[in-house]
GULOFI-650309 format. One record per residue: x, y, z of N, C-alpha, C, O in turn; residue in one letter. Coordinates in steps of 0.2 Angstrom, whole numbers, plus 5000, padded with zeros to 4 digits. Layout:
XYZXYZXYZXYZA;...
% end
This chain:
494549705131493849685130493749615126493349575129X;494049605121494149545119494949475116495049445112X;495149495123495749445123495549385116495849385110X;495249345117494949295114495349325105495849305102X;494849365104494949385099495649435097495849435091X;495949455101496449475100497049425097497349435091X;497149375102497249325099497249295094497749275090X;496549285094496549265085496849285080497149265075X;496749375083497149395078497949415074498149435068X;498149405081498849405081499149315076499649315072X;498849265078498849225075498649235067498949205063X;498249265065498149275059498849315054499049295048X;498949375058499449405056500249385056500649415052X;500249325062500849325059500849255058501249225061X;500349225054500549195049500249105051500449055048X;499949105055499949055061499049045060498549055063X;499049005052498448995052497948935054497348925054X;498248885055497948815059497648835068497248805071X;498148895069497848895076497348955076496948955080X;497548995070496849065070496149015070495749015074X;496348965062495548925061495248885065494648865066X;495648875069495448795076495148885080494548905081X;495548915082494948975084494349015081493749015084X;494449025078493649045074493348975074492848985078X;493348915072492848865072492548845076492048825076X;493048865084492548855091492148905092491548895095X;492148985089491849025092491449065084491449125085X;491149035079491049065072490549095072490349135067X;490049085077489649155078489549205084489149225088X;490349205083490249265089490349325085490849325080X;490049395085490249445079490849465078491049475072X;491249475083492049505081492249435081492749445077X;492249385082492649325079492649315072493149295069X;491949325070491549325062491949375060492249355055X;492149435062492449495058493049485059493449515055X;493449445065494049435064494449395058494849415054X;494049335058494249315051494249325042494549295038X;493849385043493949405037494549445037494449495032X;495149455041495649455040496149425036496649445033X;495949345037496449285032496449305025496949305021X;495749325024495849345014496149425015496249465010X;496149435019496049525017497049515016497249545011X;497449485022498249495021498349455015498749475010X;497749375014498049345007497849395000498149384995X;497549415000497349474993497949514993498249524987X;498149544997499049574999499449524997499549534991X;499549494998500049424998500249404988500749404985X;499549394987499349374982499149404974499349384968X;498749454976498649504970498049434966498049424960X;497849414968497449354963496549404965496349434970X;496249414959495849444958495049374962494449384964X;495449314963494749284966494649304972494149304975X;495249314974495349314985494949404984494949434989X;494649414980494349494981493549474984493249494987X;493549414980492849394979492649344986492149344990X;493149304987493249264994493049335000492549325004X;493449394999493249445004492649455006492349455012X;492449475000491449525001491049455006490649465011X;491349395002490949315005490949325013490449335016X;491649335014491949345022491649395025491549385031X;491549455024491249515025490549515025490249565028X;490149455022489349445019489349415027488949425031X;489849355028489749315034489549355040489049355044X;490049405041490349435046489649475047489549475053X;489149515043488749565042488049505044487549515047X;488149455042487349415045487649405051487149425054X;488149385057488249365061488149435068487949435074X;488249485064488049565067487349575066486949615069X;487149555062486349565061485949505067485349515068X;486349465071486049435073485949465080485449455084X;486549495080486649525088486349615089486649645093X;485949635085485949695083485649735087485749785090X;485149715087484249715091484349655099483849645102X;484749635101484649605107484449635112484449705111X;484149595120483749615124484349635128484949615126X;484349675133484749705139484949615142485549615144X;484649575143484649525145485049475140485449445143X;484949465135485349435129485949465129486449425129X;486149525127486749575130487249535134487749515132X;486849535141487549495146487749435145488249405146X;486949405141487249325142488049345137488649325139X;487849375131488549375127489249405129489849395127X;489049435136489549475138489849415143490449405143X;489449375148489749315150489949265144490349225146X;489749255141490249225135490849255131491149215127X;491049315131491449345131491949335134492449325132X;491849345141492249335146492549265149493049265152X;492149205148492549145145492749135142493249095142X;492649165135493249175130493849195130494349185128X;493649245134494449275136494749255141495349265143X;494349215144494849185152495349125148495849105150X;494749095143495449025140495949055139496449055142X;495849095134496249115130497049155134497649145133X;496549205140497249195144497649155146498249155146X;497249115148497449045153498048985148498448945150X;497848995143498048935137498048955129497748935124X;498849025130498849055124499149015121499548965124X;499149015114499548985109500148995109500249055111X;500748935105501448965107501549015104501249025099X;501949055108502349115101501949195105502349245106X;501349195107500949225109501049255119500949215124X;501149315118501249345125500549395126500649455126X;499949355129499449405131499649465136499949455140X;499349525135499649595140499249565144498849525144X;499649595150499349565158498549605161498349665161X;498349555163497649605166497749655169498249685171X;497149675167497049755168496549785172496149735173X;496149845176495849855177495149875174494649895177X;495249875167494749855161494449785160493949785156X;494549745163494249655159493449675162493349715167X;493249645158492549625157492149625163491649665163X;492449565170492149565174492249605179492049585184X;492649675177492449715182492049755180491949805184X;491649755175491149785174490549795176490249735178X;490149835177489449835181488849815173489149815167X;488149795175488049765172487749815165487649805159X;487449885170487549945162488249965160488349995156X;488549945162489249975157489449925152489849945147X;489249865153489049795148488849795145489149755141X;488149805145487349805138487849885135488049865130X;488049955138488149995134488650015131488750065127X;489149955133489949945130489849905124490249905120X;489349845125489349805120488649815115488449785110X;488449865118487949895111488549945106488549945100X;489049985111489450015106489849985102489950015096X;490149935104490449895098490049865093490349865088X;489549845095489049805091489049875083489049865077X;489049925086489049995082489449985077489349975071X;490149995080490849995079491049955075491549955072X;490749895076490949845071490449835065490549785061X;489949875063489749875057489849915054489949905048X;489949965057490550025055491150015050491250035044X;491649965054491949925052491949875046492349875041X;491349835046491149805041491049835034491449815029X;490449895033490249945028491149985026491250005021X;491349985030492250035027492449975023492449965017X;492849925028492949865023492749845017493049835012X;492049835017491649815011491949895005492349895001X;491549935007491749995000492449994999492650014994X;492949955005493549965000493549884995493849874990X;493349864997493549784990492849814984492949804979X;492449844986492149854979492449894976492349884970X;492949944978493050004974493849964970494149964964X;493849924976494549864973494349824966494749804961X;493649804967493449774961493049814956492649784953X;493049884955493049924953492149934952491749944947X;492049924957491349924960491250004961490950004967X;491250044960491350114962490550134967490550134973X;490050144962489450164965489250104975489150124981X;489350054972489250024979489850014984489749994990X;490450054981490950064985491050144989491150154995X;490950164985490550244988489950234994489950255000X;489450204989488850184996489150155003488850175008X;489550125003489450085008490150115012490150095018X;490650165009491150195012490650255015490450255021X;490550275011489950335015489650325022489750365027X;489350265023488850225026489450215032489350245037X;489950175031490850175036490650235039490250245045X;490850275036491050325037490550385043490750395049X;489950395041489450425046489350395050489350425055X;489350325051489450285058489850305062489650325068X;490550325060491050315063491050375066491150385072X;490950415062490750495062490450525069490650575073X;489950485070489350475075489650455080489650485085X;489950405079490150355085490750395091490750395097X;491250445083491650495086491350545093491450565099X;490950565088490350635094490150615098489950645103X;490050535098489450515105490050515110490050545116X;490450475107490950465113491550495116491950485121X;491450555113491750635115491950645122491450655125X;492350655125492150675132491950635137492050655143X;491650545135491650485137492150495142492750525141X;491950445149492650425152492850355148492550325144X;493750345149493750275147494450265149494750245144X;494750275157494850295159494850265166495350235169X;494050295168493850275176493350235174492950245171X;493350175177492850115177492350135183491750145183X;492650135186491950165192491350215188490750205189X;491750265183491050295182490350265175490550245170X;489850275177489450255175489550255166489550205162X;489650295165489750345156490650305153491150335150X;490750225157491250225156491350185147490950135146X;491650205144491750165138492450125138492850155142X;492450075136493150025137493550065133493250115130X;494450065132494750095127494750075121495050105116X;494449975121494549945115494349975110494549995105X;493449995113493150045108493350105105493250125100X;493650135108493850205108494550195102494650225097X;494750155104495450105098495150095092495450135088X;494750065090494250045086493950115082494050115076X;493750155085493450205082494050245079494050275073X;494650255084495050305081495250265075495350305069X;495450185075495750165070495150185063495350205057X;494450175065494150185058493950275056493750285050X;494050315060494350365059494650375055494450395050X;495250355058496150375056496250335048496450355043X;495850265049495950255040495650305033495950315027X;494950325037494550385031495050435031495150465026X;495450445037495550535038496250525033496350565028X;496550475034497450455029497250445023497350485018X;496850385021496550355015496350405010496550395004X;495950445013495550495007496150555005496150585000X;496650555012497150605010497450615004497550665001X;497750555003498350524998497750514992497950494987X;497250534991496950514983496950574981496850624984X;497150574974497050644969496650694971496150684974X;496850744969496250814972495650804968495150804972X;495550774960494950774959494350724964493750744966X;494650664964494350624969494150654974493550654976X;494550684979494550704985493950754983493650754988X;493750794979493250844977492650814977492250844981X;492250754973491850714971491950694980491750744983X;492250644984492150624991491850684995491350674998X;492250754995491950795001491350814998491150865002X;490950804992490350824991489950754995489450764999X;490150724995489750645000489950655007489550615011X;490350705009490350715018491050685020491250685026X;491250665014492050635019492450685019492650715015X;492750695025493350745028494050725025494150685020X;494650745028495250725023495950775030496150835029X;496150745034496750755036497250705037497250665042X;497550695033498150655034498550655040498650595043X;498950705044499150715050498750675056499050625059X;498050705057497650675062497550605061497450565065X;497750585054497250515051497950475055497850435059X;498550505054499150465054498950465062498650415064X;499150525066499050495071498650485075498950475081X;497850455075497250445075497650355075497650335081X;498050325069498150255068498550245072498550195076X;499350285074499750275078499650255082499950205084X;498850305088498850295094498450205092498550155095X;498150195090497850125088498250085088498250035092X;498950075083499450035084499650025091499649965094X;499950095093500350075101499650055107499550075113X;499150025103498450035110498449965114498249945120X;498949905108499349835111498249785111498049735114X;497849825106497149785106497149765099497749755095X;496549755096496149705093496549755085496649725080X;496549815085496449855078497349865079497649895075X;497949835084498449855082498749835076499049875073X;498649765074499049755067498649775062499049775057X;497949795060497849835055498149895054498549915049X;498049945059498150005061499049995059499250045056X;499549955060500149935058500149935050500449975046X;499749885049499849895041499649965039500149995036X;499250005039499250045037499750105037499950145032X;499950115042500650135044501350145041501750185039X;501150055040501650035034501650065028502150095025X;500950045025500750085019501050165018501250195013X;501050195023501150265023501750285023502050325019X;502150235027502950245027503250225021503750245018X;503050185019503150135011503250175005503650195002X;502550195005502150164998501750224996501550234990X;501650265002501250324998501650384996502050415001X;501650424989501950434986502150514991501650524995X;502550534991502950594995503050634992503250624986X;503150704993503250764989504050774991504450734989X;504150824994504950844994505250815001505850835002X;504950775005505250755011505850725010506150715005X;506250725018506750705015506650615016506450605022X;506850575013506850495012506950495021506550495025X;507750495023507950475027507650485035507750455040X;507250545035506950575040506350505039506350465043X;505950505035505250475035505550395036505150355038X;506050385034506150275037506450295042506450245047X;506850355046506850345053506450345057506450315063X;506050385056505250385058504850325058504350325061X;504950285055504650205053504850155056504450105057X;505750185057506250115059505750075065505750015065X;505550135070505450085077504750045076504649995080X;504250075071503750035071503849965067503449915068X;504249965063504349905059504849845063504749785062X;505249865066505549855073505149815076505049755075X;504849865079504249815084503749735079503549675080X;503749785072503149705071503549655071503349615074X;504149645068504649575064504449575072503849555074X;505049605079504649575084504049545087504149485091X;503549575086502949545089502449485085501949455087X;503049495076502649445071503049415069502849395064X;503549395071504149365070504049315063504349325058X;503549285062503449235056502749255050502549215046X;502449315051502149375047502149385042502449445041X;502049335036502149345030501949415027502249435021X;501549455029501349535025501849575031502149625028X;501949565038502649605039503249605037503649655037X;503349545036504049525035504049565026504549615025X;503749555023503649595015503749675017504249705015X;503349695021503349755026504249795027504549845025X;504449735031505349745033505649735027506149775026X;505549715024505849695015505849755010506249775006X;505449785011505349865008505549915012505749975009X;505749905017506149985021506649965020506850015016X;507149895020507749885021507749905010508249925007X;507349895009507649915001507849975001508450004999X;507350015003507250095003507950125007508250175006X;507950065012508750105015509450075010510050095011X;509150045006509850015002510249985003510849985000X;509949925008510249865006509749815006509249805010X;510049775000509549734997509849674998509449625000X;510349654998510349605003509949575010509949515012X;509749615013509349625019508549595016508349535016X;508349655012507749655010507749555006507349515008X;507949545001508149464999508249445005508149385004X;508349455010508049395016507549385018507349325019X;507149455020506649445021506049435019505549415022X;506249445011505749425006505549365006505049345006X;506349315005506349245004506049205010505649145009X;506249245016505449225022504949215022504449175022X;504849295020503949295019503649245012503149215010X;504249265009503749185001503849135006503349115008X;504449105008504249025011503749025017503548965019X;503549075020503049075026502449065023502049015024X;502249125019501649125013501349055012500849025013X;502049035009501848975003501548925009500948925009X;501848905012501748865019500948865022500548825023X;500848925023500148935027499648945022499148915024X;499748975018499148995013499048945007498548955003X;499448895007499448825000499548864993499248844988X;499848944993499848954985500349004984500549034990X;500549024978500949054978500549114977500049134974X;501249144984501149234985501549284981501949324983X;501149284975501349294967501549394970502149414968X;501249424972501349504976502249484980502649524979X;502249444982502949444988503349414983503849454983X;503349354978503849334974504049404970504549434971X;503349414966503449484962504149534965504549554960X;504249544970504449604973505149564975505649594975X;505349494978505849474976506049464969506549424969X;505949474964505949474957506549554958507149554957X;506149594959506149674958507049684963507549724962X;507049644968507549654971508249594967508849614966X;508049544966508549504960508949584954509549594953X;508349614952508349634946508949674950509449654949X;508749744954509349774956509849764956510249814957X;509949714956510849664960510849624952511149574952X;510749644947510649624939510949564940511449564939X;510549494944510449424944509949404940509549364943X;509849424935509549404928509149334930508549324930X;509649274930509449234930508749204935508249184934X;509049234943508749224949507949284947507449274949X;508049334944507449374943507149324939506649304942X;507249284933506749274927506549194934505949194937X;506849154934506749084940506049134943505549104941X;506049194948505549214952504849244947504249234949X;505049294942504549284938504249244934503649254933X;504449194932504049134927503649084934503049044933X;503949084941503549054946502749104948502249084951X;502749174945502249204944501749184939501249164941X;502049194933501749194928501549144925501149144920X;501849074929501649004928501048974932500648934929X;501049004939500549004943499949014941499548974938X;499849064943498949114941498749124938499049184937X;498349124933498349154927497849224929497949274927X;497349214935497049294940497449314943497349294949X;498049344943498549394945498349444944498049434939X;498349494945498249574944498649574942498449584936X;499449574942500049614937500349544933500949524933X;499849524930499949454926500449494919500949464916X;500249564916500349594910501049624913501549614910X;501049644917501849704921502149614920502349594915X;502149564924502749504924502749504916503249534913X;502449484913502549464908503049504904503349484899X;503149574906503549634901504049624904504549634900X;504249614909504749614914505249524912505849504910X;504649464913504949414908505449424903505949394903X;505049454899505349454891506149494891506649474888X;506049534896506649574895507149544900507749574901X;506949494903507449434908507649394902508149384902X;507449374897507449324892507749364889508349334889X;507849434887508249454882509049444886509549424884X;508749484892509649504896509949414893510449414890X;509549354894509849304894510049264889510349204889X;509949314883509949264876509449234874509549194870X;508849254877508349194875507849234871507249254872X;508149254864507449314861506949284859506449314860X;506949214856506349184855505949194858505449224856X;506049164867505649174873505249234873504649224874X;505649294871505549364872505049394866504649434866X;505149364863504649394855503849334858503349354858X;503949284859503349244862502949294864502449314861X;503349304872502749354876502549414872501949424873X;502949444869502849504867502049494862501549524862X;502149434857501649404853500949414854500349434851X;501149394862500449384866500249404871499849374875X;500649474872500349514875499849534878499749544884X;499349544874498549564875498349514881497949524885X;498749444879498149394881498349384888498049354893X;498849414889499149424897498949494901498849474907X;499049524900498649594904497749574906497349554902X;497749584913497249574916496649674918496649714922X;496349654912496049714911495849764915496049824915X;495249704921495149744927495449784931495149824933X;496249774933496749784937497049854932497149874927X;497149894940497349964940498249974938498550014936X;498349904941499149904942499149884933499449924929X;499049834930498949814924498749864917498749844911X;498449924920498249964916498949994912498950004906X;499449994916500050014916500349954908500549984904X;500349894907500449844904500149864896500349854890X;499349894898499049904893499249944890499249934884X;499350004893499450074890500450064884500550084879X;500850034892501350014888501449984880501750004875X;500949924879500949884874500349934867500049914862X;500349984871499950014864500650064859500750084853X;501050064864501750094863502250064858502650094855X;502049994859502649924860502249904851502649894846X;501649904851501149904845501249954839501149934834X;501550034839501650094836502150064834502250054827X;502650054838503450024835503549964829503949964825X;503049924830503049864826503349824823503149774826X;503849824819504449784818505349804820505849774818X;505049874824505849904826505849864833505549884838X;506249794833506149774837506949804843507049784849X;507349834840507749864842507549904850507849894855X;507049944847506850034852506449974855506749954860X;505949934853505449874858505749874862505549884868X;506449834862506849804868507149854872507249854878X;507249924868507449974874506749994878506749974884X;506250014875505650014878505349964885505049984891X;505449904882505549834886505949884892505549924895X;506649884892507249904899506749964900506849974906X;506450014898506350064902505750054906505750084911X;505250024905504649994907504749964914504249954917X;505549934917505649904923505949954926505949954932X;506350004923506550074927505950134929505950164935X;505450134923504850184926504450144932504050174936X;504550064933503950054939504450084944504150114949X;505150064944505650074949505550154950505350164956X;505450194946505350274946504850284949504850334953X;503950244948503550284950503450254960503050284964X;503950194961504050174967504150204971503850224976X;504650234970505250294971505850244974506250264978X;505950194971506550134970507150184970507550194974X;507050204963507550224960507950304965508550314966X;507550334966507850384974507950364977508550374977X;507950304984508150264985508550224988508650204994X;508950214980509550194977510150214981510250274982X;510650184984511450214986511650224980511450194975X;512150284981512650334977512850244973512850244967X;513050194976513650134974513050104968513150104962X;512450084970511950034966511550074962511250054957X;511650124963511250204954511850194949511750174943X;512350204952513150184947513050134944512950134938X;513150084947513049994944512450004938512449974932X;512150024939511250014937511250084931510850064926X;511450124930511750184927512050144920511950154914X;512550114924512950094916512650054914512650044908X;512350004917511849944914511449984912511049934912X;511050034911510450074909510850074903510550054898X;511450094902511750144897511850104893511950124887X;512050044895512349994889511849964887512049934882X;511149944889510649924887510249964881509949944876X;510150014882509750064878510350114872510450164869X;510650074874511350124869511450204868511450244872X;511550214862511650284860510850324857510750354852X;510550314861509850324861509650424859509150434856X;510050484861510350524859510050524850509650554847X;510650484849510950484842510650454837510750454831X;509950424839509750374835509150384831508850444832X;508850354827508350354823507550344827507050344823X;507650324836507250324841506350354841506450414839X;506050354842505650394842505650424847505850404852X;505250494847505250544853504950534858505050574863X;504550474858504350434866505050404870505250414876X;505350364866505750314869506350374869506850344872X;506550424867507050464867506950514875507450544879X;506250514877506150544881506250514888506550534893X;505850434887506150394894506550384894506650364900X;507150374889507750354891508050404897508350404902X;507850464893508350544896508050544904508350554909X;507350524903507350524912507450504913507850534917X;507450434915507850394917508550394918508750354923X;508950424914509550414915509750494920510350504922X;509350514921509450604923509150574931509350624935X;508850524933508450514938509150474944509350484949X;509450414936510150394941510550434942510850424947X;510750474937511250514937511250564944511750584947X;510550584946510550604951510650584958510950624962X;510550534958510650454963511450494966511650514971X;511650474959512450464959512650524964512950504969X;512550584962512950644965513050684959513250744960X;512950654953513150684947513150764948512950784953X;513550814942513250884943512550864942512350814939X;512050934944511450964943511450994936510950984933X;511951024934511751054930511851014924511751044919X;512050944925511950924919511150874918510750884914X;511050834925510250824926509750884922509350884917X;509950924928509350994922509351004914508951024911X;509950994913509851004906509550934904509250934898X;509650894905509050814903508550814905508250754904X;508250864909507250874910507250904906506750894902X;507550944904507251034900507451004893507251034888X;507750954892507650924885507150904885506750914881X;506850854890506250824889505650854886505350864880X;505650894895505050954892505050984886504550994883X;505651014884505651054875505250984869504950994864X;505550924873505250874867504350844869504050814865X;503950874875503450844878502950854872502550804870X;502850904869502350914864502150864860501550844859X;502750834856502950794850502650724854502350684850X;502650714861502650634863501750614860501150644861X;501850554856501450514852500850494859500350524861X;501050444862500750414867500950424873500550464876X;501650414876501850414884501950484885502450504885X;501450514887501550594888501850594897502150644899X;501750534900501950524908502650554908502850574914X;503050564903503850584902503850654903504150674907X;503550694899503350784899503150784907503450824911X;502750754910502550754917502950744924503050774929X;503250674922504050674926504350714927504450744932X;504550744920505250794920505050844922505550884923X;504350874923504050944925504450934934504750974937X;504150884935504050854945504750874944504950934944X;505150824942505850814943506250854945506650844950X;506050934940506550984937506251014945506751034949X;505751024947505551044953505751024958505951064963X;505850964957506250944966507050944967507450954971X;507050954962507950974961508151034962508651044964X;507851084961507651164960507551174968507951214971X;506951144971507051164977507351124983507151134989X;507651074980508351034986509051084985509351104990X;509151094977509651144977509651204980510151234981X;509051224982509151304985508851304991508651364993X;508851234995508551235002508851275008509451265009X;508551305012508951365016508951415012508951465015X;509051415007509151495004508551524999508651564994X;508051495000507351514996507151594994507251634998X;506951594989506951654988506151654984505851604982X;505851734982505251744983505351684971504951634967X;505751714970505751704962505851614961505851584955X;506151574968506351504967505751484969505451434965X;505251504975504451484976504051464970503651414970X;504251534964503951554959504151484954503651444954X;504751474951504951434948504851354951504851304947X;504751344956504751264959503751244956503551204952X;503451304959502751284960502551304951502051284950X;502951334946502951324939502751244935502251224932X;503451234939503551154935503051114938502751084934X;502851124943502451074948501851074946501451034946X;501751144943501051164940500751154933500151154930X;501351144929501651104922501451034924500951004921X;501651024927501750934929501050914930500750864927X;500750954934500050944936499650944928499450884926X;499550984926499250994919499250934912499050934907X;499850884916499650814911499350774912499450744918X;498850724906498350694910498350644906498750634901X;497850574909497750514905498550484902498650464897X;498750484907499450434908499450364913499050364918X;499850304911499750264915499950274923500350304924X;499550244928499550264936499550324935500150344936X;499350364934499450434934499350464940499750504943X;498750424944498650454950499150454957499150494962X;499650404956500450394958500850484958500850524963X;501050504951501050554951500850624955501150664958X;500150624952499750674953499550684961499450744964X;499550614964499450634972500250664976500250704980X;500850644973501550684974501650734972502150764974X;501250764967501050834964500950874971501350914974X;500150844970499550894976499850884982499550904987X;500550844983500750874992501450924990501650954995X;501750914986502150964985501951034985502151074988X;501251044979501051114978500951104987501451114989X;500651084990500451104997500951125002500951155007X;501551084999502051115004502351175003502451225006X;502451164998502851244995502551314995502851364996X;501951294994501351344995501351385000501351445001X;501351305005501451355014502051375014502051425017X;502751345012503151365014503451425013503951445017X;502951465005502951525005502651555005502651595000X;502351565010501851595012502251615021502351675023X;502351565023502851585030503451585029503851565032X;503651635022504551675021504251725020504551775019X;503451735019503351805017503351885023503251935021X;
% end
């Protein structure tokens, strides 16, 4: 339905921004070209993590929303004109695509085999669909900028459109062009993707949230949501590379209960596959393939693809993509090249001063300075901490919460610096980096946890920093193959010490989960009514700790384990 724009948008995505803009400039008030390009800030806000490009967004989404208000109320007569301007957009663009770009071949769908009601009624529907579209977009960068109330309104607003849009088109043909009642499939793509985002999106947020949403009418199945977007990625239109990304996120990044790792990246492999394929120079794909090849454990792979998408980034966008540096940072660190880590953090922290995890580099700095001999370096940032942590930021709250820890310690600057080393193991932990890990790079990483943080056991330590160590080290040791029975006895120490914990209570919380997932990978196949009982204990422990940093990381890995286990003992009954 709209080649034109499809186009565009593949040029956006992968990375090919002189030819997206020379596109949108010829055609800037057509509505889906308007809404196409509020895709350039939406990947660079990904890219980047800088709290201005939030604000560039809403501008982009403000444009996109007067250019729809334009078209909103047209005559049946004004309609077609737009509809034969549509369809010369799409004839260029077939005719004279840009390099690199393989348009799908005509179909029995374009444009001009439409009758002239299946035109006024197809492009009043998108006209729907893309405001739809607009109000979800918007509620998420408000809620991004912790705009909550008009982030709520305006998701809500998404949301019963979309709602509506689903019921109308119910039963619609879109299929048979010949029949009157026919709907294009782009639309039908379009709805399922904004569908499929509410139905996944709201799944993954903590139970409390999700309680407060279903009082507002939002529904919540993950399953449908996922495949709702699948079928939008394989639809080869305008919502596949969003509908991708999101995909991405869910194979990545969204936190997981007892699955097993290896099932869920083969399950990814072929769609990550196809993007480097179809986006060959995609700087948020290539970051995309850089995080499975971690997750699969090899990081050398992942440092390839990383170092692509920063030099592709840097190239098309003129700024440093402080999000993708970051994360080659985090892959240096595993392979303990110190020096190549501190080189990619200080090009962070030297940059931006609006980074959202301006306060997380800066901790992760200090403790590159220390591995290097430079303490002075290391006691600076520490000095000035506060003034680096970026308040607004969710991810940054982590920084704050840390250096309230880092403050109690005071001039033990000894546990500080262990403290420091475990602050880059707990992000690795709450990633799920550290599961991960091959049996080879937990070992490596193990002994360098052990000889950084010492005799921690034995020491005069406090029972926060006594606590993260022991996870940590009970988290690789598992990695490794180690016995069980000695990991378990390093949660159950925790837990016995969780009471005493001063500030980082998130340690009592871990080792609750932890002891849980080991409990029931240890006795999988052979389940019994009293290990249901024991697993959903810990899980239910774990739950009951609160006002921790990311918590909601957690707590959403929580509420899908209780959910699996729940069922799965329920059908051994």
């Amino acid at each position: 339905m709209f080649r034109y724009v499809e186009q565009t948008t593949w040029c956006i995505w992968n990375s090919e921004l002189q030819n997206a803009r020379a596109m949108i400039g010829n055609n800037p008030d057509h509505y889906r070209v308007a809404f196409a390009a509020c895709d350039i800030n939406l990947i660079k806000n990904n890219i980047t993590g800088h709290t201005s490009v939030k604000e560039a967004m809403l501008e982009d989404l403000n444009r996109a929303d007067e250019v729809l208000n334009s078209v909103y109320r047209l005559s049946e007569a004004a309609i077609l004109e737009l509809a034969q301007r549509t369809i010369q957009m799409n004839k260029q663009s077939f005719e004279n695509p840009v390099q690199g770009y393989q348009p799908p071949p005509l179909n029995a769908f374009e444009l001009e085999n439409m009758s002239e009601k299946q035109l006024i009624d197809n492009f009043r529907l998108d006209i729907e669909t893309a405001q739809a579209e607009v109000s979800m977009q918007r509620g998420i960068v408000q809620f991004q900028n912790n705009s909550f109330l008009r982030g709520a309104y305006n998701l809500r607003k998404g949301w019963k459109c979309f709602e509506g849009l689903s019921e109308r088109t119910r039963g619609m043909q879109s299929t048979d062009i010949s029949q009157d009642n026919f709907v294009h499939p782009d639309i039908i793509n379009a709805i399922n993707y904004g569908v499929g985002t509410f139905q996944f999106g709201i799944s993954v947020l903590p139970s409390t949230i999700i309680k407060v949403l279903s009082y507002l009418g939002f529904k919540a199945d993950r399953e449908e949501g996922i495949a709702m977007l699948r079928s939008a990625f394989n639809s080869q239109s305008r919502v596949s590379s969003p509908a991708a990304a999101l995909l991405s996120v869910n194979y990545l990044f969204v936190p997981r209960a007892f699955a097993d790792k290896e099932t869920i990246l083969n399950e990814y492999q072929p769609i990550i596959d196809k993007l480097v394929e179809t986006y060959p120079n995609g700087s948020f794909f290539l970051y995309m393939a850089a995080n499975f090849w971690r997750k699969k454990g090899d990081l050398d792979r992942a440092v390839d693809y990383l170092t692509k998408a920063v030099r592709r980034a840097e190239e098309e966008y003129n700024t440093t993509p402080s999000q993708h540096v970051f994360e080659l940072a985090q892959c240096y660190f595993m392979q303990e090249n110190y020096q190549k880590t501190t080189e990619q953090l200080e090009k962070v922290f030297n940059s931006h001063a609006d980074f959202d995890m301006r306060g997380l580099t800066a901790m992760e700095l200090a403790i590159c300075y220390e591995h290097l001999g430079r303490h002075k370096e290391c006691d600076d940032i520490l000095a000035n901490l506060d003034n680096y942590i970026c308040k607004e930021s969710r991810i940054d709250k982590y920084a704050l919460e840390k250096n309230k820890t880092l403050k109690l310690l005071k001039k033990k600057r000894n546990e500080i610096v262990v403290q420091l080393h475990v602050a880059h193991y707990e992000i690795f932990y709450l990633k799920r980096d550290l599961s991960n890990l091959t049996p080879q790079d937990a070992k490596r990483l193990l002994a360098s946890f052990k000889n950084d943080v010492g005799d921690y056991e034995n020491s005069d330590m406090t029972v926060d920093t006594i606590c993260a160590c022991s996870v940590i080290e009970a988290c690789l040791s598992r990695q490794i193959g180690e016995d069980l029975s000695g990991v378990k006895s390093k949660f159950s120490r925790v837990i016995e010490l969780a009471p005493k914990l001063k500030i980082e209570k998130q340690w009592g919380a871990f080792a609750n989960y932890e002891m849980a997932e080991v409990i029931y990978h240890e006795n999988r196949g052979k389940f019994t009514d009293q290990v249901f009982d024991t697993v959903l204990s810990y899980l239910e422990s774990a739950e009951n700790y609160k006002n921790y940093p990311l918590e909601d990381i957690l707590k959403t890995r929580i509420k899908m384990a209780l959910k699996q286990v729940r069922n799965e003992a329920d059908k051994s009954k």
